[in-house]
C-alpha positions in Angstrom: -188.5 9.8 -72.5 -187.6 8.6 -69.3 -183.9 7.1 -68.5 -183.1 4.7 -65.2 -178.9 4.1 -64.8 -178.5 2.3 -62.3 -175.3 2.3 -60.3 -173.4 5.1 -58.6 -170.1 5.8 -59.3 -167.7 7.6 -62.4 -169.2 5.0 -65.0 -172.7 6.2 -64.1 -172.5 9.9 -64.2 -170.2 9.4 -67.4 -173.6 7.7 -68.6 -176.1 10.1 -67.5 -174.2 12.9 -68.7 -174.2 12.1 -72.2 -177.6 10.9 -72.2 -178.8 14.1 -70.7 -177.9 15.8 -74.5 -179.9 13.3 -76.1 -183.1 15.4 -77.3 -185.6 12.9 -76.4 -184.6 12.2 -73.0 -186.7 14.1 -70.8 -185.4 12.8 -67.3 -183.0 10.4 -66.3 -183.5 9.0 -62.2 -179.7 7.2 -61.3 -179.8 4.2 -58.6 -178.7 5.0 -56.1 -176.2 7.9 -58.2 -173.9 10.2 -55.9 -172.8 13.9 -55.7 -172.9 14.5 -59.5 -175.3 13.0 -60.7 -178.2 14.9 -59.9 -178.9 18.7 -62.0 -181.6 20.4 -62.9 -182.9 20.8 -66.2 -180.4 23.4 -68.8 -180.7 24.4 -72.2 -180.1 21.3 -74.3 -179.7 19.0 -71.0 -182.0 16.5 -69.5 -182.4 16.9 -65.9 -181.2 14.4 -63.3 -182.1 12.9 -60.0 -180.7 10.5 -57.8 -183.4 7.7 -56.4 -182.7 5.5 -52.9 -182.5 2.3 -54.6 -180.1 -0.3 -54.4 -178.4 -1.9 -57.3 -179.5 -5.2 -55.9 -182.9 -4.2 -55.2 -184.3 -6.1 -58.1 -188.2 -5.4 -57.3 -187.8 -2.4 -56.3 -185.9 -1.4 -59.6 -189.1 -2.9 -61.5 -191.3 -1.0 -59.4 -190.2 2.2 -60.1 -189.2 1.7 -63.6 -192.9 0.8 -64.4 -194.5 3.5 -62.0 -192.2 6.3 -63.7 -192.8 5.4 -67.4 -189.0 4.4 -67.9 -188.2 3.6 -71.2 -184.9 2.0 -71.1 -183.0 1.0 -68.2 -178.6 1.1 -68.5 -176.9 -1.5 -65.7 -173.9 -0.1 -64.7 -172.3 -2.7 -62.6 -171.9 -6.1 -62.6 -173.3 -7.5 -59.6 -177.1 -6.9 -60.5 -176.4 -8.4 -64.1 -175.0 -11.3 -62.5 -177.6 -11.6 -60.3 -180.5 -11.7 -63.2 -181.9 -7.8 -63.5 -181.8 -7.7 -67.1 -183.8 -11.4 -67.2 -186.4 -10.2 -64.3 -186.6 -7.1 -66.6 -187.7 -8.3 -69.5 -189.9 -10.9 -67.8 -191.5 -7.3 -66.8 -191.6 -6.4 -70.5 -189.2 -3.5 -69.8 -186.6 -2.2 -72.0 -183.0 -2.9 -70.2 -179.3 -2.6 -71.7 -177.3 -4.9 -70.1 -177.0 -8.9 -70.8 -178.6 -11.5 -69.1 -177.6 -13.2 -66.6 -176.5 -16.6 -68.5 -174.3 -14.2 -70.9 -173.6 -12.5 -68.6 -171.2 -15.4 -66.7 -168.3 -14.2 -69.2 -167.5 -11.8 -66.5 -169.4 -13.6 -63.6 -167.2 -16.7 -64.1 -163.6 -16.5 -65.5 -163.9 -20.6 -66.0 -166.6 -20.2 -68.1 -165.0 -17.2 -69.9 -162.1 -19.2 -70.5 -163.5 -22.3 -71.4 -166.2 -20.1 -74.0 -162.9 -19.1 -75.3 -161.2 -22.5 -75.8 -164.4 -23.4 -77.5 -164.6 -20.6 -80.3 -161.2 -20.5 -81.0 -160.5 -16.8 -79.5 -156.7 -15.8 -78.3 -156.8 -16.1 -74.9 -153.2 -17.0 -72.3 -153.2 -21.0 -71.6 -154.7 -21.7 -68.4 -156.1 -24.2 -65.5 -158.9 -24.0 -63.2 -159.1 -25.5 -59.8 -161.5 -26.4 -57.1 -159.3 -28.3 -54.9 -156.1 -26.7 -53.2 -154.1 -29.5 -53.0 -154.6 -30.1 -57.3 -153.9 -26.5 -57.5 -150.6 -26.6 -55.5 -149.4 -29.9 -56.9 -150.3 -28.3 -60.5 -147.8 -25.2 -59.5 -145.0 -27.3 -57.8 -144.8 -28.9 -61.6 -144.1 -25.6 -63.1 -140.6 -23.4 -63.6 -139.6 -22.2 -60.3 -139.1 -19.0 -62.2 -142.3 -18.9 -64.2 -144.5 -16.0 -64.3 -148.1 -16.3 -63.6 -151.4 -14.8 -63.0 -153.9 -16.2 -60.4 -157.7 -15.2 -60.6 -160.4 -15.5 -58.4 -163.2 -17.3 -60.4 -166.4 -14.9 -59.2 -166.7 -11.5 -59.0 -164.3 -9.7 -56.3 -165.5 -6.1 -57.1 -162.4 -5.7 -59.4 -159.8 -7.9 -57.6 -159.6 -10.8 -57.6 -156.5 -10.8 -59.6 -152.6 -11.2 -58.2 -149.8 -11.0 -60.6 -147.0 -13.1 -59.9 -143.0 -13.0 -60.8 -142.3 -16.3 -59.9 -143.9 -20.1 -58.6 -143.1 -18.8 -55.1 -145.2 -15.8 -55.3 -147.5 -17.8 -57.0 -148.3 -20.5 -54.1 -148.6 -17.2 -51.7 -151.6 -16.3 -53.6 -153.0 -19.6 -54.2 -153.1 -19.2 -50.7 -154.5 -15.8 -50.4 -157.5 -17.1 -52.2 -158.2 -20.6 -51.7 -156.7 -20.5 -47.8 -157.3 -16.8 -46.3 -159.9 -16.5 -48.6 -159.3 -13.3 -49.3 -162.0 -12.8 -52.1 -164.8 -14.6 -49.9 -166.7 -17.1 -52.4 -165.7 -15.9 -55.5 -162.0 -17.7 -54.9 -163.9 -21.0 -54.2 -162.4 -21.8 -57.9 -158.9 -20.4 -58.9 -157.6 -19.8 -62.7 -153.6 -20.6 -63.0 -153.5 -18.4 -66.1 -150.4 -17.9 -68.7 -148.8 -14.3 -67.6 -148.8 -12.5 -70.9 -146.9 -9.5 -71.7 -147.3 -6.6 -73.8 -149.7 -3.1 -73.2 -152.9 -3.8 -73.1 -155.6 -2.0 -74.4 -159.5 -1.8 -73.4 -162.2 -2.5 -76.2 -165.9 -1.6 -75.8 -168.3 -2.9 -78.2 -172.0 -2.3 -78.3 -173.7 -5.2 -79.6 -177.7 -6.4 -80.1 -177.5 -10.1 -79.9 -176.0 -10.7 -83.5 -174.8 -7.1 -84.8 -171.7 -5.5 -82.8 -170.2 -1.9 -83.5 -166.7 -1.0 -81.2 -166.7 2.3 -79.6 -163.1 4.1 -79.3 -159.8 2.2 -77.9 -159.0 3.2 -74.4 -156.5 2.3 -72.4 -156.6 2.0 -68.6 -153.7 2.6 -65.7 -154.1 0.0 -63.1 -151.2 0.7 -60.1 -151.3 3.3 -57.7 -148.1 4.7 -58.3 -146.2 6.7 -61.1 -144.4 4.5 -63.3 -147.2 1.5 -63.0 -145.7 1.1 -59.9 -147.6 0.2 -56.1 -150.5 -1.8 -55.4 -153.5 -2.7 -58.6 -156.5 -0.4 -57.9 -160.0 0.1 -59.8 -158.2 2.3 -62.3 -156.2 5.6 -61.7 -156.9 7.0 -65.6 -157.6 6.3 -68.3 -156.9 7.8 -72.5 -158.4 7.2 -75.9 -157.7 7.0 -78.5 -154.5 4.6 -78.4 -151.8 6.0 -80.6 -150.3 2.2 -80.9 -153.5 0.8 -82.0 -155.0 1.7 -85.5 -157.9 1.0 -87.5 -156.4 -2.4 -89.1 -155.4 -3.9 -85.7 -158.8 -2.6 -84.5 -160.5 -4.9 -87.1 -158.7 -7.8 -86.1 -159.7 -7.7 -82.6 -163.3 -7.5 -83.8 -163.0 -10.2 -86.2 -160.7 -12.7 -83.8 -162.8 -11.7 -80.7 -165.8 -9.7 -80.8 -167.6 -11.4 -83.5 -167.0 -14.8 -82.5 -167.7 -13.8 -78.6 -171.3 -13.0 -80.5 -172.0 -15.5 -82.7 -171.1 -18.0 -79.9 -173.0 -16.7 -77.6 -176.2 -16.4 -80.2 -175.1 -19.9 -81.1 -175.7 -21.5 -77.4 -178.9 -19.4 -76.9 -177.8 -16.9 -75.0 -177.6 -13.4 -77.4 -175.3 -10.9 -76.1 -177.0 -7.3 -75.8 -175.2 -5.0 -73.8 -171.4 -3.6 -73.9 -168.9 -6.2 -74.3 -165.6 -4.7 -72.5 -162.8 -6.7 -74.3 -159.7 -6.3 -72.2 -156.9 -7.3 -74.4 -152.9 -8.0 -74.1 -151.1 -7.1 -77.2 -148.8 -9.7 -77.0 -145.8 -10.3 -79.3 -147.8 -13.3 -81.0 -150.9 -10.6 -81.5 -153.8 -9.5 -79.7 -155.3 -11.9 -76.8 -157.6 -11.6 -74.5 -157.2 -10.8 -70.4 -160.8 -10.9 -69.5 -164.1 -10.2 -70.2 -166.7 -7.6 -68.8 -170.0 -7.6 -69.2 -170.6 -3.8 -68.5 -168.8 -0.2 -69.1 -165.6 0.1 -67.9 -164.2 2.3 -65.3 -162.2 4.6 -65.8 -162.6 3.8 -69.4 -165.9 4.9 -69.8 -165.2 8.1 -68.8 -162.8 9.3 -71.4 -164.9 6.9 -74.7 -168.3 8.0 -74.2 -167.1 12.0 -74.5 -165.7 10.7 -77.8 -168.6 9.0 -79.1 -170.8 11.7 -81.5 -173.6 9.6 -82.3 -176.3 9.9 -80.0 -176.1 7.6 -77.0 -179.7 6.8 -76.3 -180.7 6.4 -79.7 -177.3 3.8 -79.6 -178.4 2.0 -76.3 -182.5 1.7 -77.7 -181.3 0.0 -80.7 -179.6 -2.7 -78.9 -182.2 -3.4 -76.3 -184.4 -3.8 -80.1 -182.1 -5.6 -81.7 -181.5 -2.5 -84.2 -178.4 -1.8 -84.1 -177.4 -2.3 -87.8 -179.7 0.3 -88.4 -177.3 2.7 -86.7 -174.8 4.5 -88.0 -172.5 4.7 -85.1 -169.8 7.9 -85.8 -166.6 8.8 -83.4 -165.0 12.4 -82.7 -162.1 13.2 -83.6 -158.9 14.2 -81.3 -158.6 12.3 -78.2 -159.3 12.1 -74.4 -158.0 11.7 -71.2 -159.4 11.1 -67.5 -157.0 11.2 -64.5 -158.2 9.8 -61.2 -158.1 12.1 -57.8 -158.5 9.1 -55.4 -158.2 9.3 -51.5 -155.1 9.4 -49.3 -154.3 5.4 -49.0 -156.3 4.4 -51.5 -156.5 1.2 -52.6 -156.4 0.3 -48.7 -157.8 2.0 -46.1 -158.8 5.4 -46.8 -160.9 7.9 -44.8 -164.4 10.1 -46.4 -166.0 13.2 -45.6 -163.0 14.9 -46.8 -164.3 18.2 -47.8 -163.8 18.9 -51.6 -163.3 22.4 -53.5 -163.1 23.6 -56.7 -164.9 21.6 -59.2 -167.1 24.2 -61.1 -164.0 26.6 -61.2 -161.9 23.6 -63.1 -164.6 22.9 -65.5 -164.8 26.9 -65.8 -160.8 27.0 -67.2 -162.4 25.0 -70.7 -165.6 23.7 -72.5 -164.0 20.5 -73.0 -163.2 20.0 -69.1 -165.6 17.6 -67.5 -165.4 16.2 -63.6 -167.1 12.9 -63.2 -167.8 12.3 -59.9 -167.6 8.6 -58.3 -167.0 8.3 -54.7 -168.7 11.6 -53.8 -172.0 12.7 -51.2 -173.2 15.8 -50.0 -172.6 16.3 -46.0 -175.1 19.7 -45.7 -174.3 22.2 -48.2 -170.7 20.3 -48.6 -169.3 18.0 -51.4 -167.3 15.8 -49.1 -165.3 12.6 -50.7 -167.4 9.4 -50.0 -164.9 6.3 -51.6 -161.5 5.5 -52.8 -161.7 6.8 -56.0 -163.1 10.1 -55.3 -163.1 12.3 -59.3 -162.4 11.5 -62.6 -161.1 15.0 -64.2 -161.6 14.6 -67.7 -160.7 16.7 -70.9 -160.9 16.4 -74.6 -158.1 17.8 -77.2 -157.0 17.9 -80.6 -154.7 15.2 -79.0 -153.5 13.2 -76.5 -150.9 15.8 -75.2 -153.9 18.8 -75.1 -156.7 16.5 -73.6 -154.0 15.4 -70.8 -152.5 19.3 -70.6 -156.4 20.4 -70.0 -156.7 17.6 -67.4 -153.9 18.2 -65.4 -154.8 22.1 -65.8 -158.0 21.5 -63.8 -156.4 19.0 -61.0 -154.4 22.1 -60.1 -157.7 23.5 -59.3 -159.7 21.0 -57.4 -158.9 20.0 -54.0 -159.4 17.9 -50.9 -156.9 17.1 -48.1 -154.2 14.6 -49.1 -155.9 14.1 -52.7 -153.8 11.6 -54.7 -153.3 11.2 -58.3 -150.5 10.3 -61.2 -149.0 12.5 -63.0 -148.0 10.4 -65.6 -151.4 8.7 -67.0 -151.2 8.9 -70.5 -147.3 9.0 -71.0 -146.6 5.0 -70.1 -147.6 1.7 -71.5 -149.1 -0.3 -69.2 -148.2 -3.8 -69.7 -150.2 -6.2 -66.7 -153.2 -6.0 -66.0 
């Protein structure tokens, strides 16, 4: 069996990795993939090879899936969802993980997310959405001088779009940002005014079919740059499952007060949702509500859930794509995870590449249970050189939080690249914006 993932960064060799130990998968091609995501065939692994494609390259995606026999294809990001690959795929009559683009607007449009919500009764923050600036900055001038608030950019910004704010001053700065500067291009054509909830926040991946959905393990994700959720909001800078605030009981009511409902209601308006649902939820002190949706695997997150999942990924994944999956007995390891992010010097801003990199294979040598996902990674010649912000995800399972974080940190000591950054206290905070 033949695998396509398309995408290129930490979520995607996170992906291909655990398929690789699926018995029936032969080969797996990653679009366009980076520095680790391409290995020849082992004992008991799959090999891998990195195609030029790019994610948007809908044809040529189709093209190669049906001239290389693929059997399922995985979306990794969210721009091709959004931009209809899963509906040109099955059009194609080609098996493809990953909603369509109508279902897939609960990421692609925070409105519409919102608004779905409003409509099927799911915990969300009270919000407004806007259009016009001037309704927007009239609707802010009527609110507490001293009110906290979040402001959104309705469209995708590439994970930004978001700017947390103390106060109605800081507030009308970034009602400026996006609807003025325009900061996040077309996507801030709309803005949310959203409730600024408090509480830590969790991540929660389910798999679902179209009616059946099954949550994978709790993760939760560190968003600032800095120790002590301090400095600027990045892609993620770690990331640890499970949570040991969050048990079984509260687990169920996330699925019964959002999950469910997110897929009935979207079964309901005829649009099924098949794919991974990424719940990203605030436990507030009135109970779980939800941040935001996405519409794909999470980053970092995916990196430390799918080491902990034990039931076989591609069998998992098929059944979705065939509406199965209530046919699947989906099982969890035990112990926990952790992933912490090596990024580049002055990341989340400008940051240079080609930084040589060292070390990897000796890291993942110190443990079994060590893995290094790569995400912002090429090869320059016969060198690994860094090639994006967030350059490795070192990752490690344990019989706990404390060991899986101890093995990480082990193998950072051991990897290197000039001016690597990372935090060294992923794991021991609660993060409470997102």
């Amino acid at each position: 069996m033949h695998i396509l993932i398309i995408g290129s960064g930490g979520r995607e060799h996170a992906l291909a990795w655990k398929i690789a130990r699926s018995p029936q998968v032969t080969h797996i091609y990653v679009a366009p993939g980076n520095a680790g995501t391409s290995w020849p065939a082992r004992e008991n692994v799959a090999p891998a090879t990195n195609i030029s494609l790019n994610v948007n390259d809908i044809n040529g995606l189709i093209a190669f899936a049906q001239s290389h026999q693929i059997a399922l294809t995985i979306v990794g990001p969210e721009a091709p969802l959004a931009a209809g690959l899963t509906d040109a795929f099955l059009a194609h009559d080609l098996a493809v993980f990953g909603p369509t683009q109508a279902a897939a607007q609960l990421e692609a449009s925070k409105a519409f997310a919102k608004q779905f919500m409003n409509d099927h009764n799911i915990p969300t923050g009270g919000w407004q959405s806007f259009t016009d600036y001037d309704q927007a900055k009239t609707y802010l001038a009527s609110l507490p001088a001293d009110k906290g608030l979040v402001l959104k950019a309705d469209g995708l910004a590439a994970g930004k779009g978001v700017i947390i704010c103390d106060n109605r001053a800081e507030a009308q700065a970034a009602l400026d940002e996006i609807m003025v500067t325009a900061a996040f291009g077309a996507a801030g054509n709309t803005v949310l005014i959203e409730e600024r909830l408090t509480g830590p926040e969790m991540s929660l991946l389910a798999l679902c079919d179209g009616h059946t959905a099954v949550p994978l393990t709790p993760s939760r994700d560190h968003k600032r740059a800095l120790d002590g959720d301090q400095g600027l909001n990045t892609g993620g800078m770690g990331a640890y499952a499970p949570l040991p605030d969050v048990d079984q009981t509260l687990i169920d009511e996330i699925m019964d007060t959002v999950i469910h409902p997110t897929i009935q209601g979207m079964a309901a308006q005829g649009t099924p949702y098949v794919g991974v649902l990424y719940a990203g939820i605030m436990l507030t002190p009135d109970g779980p509500k939800v941040l935001e949706f996405n519409c794909r695997f999470g980053d970092p997150e995916t990196q430390v859930v799918l080491p902990m999942l034990a039931t076989d990924l591609t069998t998992t994944l098929l059944a979705c794509a065939q509406g199965t999956l209530d046919q699947v007995d989906v099982n969890l390891h035990d112990g926990a995870c952790a992933a912490v992010i090596m990024s580049a010097p002055g990341y989340p801003q400008t940051y240079p590449k080609g930084l040589p990199i060292s070390g990897i294979s000796q890291a993942e040598a110190l443990h079994d249970d060590i893995i290094i996902f790569h995400a912002g990674t090429k090869m320059d010649g016969d060198q690994l050189v860094t090639n994006g912000g967030r350059v490795l995800a070192v990752t490690a399972r344990g019989a706990d939080i404390d060991e899986a974080l101890n093995r990480a940190y082990q193998a950072i000591e051991v990897v290197h690249f000039p001016d690597a950054h990372y935090r060294r206290d992923i794991g021991r905070t609660l993060t409470f914006q997102e």
